[in-house]
PDB file of N, H, CA, C and O in Angstrom:
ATOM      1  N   UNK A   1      -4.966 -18.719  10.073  1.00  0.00           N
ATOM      2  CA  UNK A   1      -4.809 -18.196   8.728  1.00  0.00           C
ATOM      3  C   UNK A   1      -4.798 -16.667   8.797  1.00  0.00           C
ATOM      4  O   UNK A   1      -5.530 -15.920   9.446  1.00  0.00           O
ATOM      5  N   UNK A   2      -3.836 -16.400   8.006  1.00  0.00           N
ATOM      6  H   UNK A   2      -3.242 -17.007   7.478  1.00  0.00           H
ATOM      7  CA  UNK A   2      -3.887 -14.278   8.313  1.00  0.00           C
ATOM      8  C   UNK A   2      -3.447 -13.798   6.458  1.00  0.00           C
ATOM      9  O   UNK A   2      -2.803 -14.455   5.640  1.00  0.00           O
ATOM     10  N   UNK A   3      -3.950 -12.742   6.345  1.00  0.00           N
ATOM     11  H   UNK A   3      -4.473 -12.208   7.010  1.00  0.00           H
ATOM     12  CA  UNK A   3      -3.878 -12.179   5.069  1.00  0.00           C
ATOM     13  C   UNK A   3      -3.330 -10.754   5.133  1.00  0.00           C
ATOM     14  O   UNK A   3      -2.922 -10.360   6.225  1.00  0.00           O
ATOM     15  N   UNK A   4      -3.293 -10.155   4.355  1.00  0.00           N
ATOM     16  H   UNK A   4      -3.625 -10.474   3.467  1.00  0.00           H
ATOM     17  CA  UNK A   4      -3.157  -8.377   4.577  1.00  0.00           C
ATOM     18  C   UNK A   4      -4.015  -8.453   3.084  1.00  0.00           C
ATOM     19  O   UNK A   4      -3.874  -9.044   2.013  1.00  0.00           O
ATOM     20  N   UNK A   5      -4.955  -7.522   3.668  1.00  0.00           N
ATOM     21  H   UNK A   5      -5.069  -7.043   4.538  1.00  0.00           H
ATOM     22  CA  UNK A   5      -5.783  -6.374   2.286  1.00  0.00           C
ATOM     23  C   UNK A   5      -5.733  -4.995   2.093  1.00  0.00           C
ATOM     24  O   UNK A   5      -6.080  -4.109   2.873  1.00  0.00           O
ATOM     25  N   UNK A   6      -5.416  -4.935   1.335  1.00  0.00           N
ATOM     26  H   UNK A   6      -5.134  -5.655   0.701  1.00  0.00           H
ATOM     27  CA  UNK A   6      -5.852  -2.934   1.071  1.00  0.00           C
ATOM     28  C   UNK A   6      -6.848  -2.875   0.392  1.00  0.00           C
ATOM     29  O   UNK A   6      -7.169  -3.650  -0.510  1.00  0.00           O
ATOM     30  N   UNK A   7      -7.617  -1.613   0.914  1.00  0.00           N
ATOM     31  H   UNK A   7      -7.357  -0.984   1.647  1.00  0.00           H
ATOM     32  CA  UNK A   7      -8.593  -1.193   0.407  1.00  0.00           C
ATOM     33  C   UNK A   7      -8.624  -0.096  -0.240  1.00  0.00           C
ATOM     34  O   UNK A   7      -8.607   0.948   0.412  1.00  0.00           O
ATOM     35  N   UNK A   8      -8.659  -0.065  -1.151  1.00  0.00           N
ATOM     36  H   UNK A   8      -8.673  -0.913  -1.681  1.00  0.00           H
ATOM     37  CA  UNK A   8      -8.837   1.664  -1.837  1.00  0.00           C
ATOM     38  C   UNK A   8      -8.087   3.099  -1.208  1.00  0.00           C
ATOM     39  O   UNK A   8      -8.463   4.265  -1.093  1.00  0.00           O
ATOM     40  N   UNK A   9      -6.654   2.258  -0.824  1.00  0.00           N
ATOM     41  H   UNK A   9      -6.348   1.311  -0.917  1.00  0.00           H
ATOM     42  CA  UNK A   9      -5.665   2.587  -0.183  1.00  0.00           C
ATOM     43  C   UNK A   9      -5.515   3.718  -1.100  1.00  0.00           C
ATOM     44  O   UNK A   9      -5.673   3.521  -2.305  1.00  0.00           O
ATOM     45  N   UNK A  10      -5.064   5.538  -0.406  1.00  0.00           N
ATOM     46  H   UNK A  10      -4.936   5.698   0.573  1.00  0.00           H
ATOM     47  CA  UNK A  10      -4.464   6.517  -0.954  1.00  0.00           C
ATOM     48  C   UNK A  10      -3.018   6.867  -0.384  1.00  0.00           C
ATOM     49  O   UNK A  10      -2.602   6.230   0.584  1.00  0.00           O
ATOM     50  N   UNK A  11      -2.518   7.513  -0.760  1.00  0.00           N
ATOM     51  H   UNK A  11      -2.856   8.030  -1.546  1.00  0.00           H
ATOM     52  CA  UNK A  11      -1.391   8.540   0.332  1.00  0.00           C
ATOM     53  C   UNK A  11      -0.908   9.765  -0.676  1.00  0.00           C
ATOM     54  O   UNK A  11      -0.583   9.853  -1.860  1.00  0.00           O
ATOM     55  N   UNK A  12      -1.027  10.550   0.319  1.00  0.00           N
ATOM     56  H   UNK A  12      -1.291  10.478   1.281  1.00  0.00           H
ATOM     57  CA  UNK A  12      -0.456  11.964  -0.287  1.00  0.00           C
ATOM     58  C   UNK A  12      -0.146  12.518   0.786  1.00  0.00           C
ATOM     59  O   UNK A  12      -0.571  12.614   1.937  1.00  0.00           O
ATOM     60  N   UNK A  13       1.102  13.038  -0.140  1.00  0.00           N
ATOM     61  H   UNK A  13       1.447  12.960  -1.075  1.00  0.00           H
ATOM     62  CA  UNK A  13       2.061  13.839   0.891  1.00  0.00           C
ATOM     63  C   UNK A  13       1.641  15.319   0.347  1.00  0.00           C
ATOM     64  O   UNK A  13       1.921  15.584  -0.822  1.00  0.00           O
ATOM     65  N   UNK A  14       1.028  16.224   1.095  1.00  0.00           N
ATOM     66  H   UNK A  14       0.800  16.009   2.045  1.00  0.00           H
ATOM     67  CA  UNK A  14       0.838  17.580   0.543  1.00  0.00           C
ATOM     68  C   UNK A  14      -0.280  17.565  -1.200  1.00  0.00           C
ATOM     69  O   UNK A  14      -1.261  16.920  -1.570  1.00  0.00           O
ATOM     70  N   UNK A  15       0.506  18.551  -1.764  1.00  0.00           N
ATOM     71  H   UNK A  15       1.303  19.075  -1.465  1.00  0.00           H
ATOM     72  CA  UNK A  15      -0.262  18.346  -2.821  1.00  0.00           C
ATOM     73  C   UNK A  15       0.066  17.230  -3.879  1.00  0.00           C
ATOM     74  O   UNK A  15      -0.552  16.936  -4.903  1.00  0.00           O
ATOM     75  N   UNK A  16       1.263  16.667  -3.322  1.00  0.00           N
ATOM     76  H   UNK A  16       1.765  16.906  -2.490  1.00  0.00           H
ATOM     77  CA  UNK A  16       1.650  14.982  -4.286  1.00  0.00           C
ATOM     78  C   UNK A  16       0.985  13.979  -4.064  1.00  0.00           C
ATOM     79  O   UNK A  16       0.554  13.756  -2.932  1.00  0.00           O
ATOM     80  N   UNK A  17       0.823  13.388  -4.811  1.00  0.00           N
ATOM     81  H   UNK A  17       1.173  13.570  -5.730  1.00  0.00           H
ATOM     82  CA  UNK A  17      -0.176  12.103  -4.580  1.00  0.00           C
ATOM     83  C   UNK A  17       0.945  10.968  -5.042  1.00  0.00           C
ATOM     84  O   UNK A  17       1.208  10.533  -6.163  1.00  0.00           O
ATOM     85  N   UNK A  18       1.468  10.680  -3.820  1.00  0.00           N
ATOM     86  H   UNK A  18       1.254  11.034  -2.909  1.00  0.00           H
ATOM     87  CA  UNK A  18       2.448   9.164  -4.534  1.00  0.00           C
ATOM     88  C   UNK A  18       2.002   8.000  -4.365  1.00  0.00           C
ATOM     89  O   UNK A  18       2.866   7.148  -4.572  1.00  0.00           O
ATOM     90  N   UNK A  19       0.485   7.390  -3.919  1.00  0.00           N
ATOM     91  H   UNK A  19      -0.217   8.082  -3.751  1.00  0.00           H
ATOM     92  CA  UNK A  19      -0.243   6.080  -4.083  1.00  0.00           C
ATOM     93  C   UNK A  19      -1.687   6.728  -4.413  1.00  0.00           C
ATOM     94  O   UNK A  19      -2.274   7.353  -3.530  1.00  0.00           O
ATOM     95  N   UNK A  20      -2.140   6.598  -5.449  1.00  0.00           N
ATOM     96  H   UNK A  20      -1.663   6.090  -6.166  1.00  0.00           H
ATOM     97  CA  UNK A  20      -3.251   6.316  -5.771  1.00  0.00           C
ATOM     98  C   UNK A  20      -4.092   5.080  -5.567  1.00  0.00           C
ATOM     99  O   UNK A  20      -3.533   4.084  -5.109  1.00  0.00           O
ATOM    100  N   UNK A  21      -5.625   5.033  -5.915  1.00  0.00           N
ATOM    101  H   UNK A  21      -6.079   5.842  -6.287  1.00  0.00           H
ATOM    102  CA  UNK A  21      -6.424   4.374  -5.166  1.00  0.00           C
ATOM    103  C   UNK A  21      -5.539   2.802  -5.441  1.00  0.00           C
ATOM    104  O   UNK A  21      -5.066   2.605  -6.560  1.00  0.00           O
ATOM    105  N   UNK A  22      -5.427   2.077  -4.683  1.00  0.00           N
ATOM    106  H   UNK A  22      -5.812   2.238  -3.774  1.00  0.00           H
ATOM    107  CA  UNK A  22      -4.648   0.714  -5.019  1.00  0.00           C
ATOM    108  C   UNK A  22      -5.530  -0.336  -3.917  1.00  0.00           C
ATOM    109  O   UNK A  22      -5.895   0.058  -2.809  1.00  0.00           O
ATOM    110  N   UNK A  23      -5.741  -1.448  -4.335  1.00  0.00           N
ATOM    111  H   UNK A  23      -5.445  -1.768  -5.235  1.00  0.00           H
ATOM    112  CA  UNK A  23      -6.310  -2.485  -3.700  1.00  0.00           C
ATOM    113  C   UNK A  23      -5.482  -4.130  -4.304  1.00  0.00           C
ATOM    114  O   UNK A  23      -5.244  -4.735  -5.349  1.00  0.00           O
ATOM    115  N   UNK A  24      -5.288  -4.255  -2.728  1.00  0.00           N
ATOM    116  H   UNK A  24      -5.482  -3.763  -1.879  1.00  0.00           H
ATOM    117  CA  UNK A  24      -4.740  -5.761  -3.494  1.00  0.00           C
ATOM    118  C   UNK A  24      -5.036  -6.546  -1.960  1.00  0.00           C
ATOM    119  O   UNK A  24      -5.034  -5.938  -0.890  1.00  0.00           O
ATOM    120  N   UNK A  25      -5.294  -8.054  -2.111  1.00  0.00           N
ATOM    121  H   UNK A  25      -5.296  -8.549  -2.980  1.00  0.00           H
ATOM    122  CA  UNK A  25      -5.166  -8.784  -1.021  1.00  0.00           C
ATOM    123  C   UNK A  25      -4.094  -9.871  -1.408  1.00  0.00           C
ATOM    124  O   UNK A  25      -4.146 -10.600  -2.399  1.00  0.00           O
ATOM    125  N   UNK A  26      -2.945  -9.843  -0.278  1.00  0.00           N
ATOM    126  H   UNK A  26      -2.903  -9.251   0.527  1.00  0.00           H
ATOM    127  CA  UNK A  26      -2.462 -11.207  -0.085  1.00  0.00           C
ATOM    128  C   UNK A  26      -2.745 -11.915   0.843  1.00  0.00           C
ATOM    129  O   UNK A  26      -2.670 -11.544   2.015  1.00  0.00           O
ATOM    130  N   UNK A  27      -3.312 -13.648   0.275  1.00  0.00           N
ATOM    131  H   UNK A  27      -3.373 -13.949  -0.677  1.00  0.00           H
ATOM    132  CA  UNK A  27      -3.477 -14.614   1.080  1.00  0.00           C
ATOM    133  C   UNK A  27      -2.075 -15.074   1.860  1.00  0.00           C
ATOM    134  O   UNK A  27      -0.916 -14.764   1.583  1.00  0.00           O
ATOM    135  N   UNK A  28      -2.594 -15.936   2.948  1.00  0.00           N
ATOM    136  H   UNK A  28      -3.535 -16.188   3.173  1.00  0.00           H
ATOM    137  CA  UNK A  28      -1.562 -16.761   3.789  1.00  0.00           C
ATOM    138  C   UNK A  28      -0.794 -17.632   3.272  1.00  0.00           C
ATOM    139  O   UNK A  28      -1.378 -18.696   3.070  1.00  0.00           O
ATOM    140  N   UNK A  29       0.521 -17.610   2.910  1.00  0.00           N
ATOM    141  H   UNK A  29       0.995 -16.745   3.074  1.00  0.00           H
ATOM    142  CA  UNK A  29       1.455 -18.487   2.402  1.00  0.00           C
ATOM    143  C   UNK A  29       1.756 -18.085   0.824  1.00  0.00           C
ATOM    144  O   UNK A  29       2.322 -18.827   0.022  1.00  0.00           O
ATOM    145  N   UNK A  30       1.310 -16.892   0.577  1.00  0.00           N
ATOM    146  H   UNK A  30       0.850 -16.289   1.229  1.00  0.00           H
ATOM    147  CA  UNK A  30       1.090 -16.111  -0.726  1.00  0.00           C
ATOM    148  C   UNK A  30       2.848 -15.431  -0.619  1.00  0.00           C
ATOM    149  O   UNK A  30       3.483 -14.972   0.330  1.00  0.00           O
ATOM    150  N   UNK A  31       3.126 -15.607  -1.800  1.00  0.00           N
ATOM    151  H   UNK A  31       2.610 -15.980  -2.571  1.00  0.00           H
ATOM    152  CA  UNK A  31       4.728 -14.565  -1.623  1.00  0.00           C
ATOM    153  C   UNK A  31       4.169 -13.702  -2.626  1.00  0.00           C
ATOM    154  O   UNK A  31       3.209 -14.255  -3.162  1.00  0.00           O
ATOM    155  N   UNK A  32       4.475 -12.203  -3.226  1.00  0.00           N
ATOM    156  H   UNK A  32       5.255 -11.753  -2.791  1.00  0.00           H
ATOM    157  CA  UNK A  32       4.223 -11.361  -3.456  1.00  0.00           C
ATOM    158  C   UNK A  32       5.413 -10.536  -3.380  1.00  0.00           C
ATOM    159  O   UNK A  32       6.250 -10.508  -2.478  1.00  0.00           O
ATOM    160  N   UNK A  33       5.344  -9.541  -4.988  1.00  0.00           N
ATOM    161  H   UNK A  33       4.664  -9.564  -5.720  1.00  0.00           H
ATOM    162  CA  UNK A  33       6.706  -8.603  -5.177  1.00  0.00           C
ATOM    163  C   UNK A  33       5.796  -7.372  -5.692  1.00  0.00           C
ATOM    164  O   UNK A  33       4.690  -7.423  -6.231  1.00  0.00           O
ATOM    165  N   UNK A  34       6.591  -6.251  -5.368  1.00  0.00           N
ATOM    166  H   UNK A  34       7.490  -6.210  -4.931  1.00  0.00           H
ATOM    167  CA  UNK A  34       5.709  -5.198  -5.897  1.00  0.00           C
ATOM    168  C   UNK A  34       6.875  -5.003  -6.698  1.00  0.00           C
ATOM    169  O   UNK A  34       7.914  -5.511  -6.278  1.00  0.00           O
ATOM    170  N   UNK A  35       6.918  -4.095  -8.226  1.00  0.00           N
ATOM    171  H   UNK A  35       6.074  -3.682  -8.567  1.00  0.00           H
ATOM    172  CA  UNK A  35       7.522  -3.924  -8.961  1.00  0.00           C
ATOM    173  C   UNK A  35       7.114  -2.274  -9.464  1.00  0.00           C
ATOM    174  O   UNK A  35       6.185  -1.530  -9.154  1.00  0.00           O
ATOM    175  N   UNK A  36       8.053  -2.154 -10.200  1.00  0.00           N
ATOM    176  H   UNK A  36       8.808  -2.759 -10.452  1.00  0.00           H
ATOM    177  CA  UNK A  36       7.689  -0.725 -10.601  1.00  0.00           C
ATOM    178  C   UNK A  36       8.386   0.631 -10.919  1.00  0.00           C
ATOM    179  O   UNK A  36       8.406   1.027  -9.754  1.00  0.00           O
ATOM    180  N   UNK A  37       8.961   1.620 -11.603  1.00  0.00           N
ATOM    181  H   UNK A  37       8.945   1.299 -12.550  1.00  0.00           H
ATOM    182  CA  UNK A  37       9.848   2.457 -11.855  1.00  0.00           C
ATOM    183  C   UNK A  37       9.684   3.283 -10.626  1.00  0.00           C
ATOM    184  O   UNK A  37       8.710   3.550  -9.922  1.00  0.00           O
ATOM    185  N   UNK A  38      10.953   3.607 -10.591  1.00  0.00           N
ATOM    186  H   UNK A  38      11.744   3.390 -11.163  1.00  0.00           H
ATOM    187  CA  UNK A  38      10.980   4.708  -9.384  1.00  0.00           C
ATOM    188  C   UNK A  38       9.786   5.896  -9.148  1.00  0.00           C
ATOM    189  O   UNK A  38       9.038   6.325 -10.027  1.00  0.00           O
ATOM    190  N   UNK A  39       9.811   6.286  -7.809  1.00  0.00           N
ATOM    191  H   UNK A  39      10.419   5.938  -7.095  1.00  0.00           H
ATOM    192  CA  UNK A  39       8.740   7.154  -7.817  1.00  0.00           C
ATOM    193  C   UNK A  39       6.780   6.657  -8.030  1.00  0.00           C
ATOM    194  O   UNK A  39       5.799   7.400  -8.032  1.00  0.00           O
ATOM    195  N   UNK A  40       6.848   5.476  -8.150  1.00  0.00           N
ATOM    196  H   UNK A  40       7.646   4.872  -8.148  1.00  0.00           H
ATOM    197  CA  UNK A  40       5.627   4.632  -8.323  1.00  0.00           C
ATOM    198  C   UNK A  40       4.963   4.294  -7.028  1.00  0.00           C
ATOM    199  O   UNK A  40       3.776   4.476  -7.298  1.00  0.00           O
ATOM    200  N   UNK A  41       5.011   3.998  -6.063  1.00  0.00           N
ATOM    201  H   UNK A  41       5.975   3.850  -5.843  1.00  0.00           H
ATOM    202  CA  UNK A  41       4.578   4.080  -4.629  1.00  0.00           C
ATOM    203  C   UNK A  41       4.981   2.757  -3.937  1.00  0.00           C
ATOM    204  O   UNK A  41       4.366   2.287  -2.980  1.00  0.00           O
ATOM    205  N   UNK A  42       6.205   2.133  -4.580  1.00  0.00           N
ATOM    206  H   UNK A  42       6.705   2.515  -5.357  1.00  0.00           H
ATOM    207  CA  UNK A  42       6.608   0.761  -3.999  1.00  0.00           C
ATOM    208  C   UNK A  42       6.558   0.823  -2.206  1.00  0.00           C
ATOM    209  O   UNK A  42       5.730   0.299  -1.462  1.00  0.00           O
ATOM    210  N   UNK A  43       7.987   1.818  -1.791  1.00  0.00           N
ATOM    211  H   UNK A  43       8.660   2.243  -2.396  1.00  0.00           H
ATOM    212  CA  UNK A  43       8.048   1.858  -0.706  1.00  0.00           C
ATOM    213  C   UNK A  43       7.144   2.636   0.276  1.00  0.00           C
ATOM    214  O   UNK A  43       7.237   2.553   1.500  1.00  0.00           O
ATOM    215  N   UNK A  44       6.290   3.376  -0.375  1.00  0.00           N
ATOM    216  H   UNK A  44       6.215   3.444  -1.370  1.00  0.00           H
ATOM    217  CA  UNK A  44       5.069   4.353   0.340  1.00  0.00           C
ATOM    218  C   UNK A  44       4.112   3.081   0.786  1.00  0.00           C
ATOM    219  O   UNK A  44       3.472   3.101   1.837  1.00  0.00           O
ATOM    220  N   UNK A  45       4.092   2.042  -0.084  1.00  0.00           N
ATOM    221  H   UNK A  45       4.612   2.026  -0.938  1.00  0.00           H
ATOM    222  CA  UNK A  45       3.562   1.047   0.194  1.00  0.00           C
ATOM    223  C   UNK A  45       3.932   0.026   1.143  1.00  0.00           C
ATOM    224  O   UNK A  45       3.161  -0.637   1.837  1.00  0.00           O
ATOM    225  N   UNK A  46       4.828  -0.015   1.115  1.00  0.00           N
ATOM    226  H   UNK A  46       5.455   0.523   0.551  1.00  0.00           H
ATOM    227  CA  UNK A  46       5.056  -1.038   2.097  1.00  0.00           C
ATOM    228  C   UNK A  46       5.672   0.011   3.612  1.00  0.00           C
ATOM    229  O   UNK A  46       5.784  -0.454   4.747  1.00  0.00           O
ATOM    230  N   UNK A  47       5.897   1.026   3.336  1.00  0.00           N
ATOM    231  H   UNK A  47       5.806   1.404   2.414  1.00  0.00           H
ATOM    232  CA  UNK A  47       5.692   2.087   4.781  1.00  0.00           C
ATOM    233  C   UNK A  47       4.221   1.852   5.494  1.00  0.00           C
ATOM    234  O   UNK A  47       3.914   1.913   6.685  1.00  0.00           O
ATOM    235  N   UNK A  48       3.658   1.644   4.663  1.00  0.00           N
ATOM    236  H   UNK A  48       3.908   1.595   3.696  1.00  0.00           H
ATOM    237  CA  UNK A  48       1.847   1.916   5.067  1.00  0.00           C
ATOM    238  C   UNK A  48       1.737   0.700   5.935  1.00  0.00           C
ATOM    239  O   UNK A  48       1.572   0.750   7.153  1.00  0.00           O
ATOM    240  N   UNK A  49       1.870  -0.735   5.008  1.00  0.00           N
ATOM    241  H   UNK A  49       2.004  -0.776   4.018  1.00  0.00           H
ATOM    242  CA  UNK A  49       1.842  -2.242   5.459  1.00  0.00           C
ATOM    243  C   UNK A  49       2.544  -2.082   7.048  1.00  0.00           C
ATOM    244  O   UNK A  49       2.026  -2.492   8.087  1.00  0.00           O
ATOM    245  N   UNK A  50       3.635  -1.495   6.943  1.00  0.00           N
ATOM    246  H   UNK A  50       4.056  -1.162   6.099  1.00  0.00           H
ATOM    247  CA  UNK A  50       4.369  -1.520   8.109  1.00  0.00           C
ATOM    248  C   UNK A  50       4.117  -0.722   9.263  1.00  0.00           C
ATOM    249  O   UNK A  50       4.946  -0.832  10.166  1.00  0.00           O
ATOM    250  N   UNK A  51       3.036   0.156   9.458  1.00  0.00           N
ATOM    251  H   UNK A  51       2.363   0.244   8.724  1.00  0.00           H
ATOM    252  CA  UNK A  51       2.935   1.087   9.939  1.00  0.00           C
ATOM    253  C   UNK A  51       3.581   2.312  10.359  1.00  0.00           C
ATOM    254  O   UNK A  51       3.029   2.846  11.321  1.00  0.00           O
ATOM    255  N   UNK A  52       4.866   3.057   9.780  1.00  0.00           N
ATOM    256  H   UNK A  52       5.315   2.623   8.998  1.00  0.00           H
ATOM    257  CA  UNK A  52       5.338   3.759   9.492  1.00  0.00           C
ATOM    258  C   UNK A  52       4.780   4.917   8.993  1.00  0.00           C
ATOM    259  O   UNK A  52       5.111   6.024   9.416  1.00  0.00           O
ATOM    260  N   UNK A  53       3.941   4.748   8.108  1.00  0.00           N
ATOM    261  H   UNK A  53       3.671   3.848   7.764  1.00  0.00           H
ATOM    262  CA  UNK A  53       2.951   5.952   7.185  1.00  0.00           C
ATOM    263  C   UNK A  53       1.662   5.148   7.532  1.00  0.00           C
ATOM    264  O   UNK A  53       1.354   3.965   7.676  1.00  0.00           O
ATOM    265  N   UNK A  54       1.021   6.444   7.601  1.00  0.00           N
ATOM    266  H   UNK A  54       1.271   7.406   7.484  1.00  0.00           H
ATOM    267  CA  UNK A  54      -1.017   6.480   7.594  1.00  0.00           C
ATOM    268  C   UNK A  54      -1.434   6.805   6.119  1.00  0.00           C
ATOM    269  O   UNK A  54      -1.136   7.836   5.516  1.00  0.00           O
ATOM    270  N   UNK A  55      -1.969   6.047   5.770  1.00  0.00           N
ATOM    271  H   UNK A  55      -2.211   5.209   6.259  1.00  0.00           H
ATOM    272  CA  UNK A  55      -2.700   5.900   4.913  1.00  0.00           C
ATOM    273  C   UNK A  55      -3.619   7.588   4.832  1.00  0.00           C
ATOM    274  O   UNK A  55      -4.244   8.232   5.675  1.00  0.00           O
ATOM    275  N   UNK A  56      -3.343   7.778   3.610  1.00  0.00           N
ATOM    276  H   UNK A  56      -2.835   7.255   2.925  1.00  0.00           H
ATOM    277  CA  UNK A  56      -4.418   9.146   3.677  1.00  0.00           C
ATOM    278  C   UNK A  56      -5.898   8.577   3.457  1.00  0.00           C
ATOM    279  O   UNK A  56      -6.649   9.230   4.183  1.00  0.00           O
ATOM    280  N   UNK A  57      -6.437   7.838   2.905  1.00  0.00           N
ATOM    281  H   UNK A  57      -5.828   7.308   2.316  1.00  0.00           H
ATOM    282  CA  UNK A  57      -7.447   7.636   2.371  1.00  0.00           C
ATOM    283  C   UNK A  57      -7.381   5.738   2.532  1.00  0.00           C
ATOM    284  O   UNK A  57      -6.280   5.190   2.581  1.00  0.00           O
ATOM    285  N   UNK A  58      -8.390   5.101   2.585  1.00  0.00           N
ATOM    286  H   UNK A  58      -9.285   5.547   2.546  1.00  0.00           H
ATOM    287  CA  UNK A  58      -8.765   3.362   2.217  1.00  0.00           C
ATOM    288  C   UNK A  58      -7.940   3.391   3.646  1.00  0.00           C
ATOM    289  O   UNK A  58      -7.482   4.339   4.283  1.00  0.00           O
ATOM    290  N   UNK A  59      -7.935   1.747   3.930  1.00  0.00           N
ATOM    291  H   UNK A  59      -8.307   0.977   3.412  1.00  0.00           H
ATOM    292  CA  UNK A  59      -7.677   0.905   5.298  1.00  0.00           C
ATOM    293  C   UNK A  59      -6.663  -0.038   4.893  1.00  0.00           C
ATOM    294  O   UNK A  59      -6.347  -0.032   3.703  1.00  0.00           O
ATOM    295  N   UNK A  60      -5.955  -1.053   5.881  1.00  0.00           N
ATOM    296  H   UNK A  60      -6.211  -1.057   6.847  1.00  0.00           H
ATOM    297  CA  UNK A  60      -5.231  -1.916   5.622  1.00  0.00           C
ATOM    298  C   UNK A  60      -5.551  -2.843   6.799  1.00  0.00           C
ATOM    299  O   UNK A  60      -5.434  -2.437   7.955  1.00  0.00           O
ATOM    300  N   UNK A  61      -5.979  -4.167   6.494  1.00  0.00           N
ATOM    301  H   UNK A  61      -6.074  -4.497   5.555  1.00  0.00           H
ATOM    302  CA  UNK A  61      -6.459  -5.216   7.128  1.00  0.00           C
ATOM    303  C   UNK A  61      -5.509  -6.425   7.485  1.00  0.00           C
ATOM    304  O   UNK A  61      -5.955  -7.407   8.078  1.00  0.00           O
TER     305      UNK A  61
END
């Protein structure tokens, strides 16, 4: 069984902050969409999941 969690996940680039504190866990066999107007931290997010981007702040499990 495997999950991914965030924890009180941040990221900022400089003085922008494009993910604020965000926490979510998906379970195993869980499908999941992130949604959201541009500029909202969709793909900062899933850069992070992917390891592409470091997390400024919180962990990813």
């Amino acid at each position: 069984m495997s999950m991914i969690r965030l924890e009180n996940l941040v990221k900022r680039f400089g003085a922008f902050t494009a993910l604020k504190t965000m926490d979510l866990t998906i379970a195993d066999g869980e499908f999941v969409a992130l949604l959201g107007p541009s500029g909202c931290g969709k793909s900062t997010t899933m850069n992070m999941i992917a390891g592409m981007e470091t997390p400024s702040e919180g962990r990813i499990l």
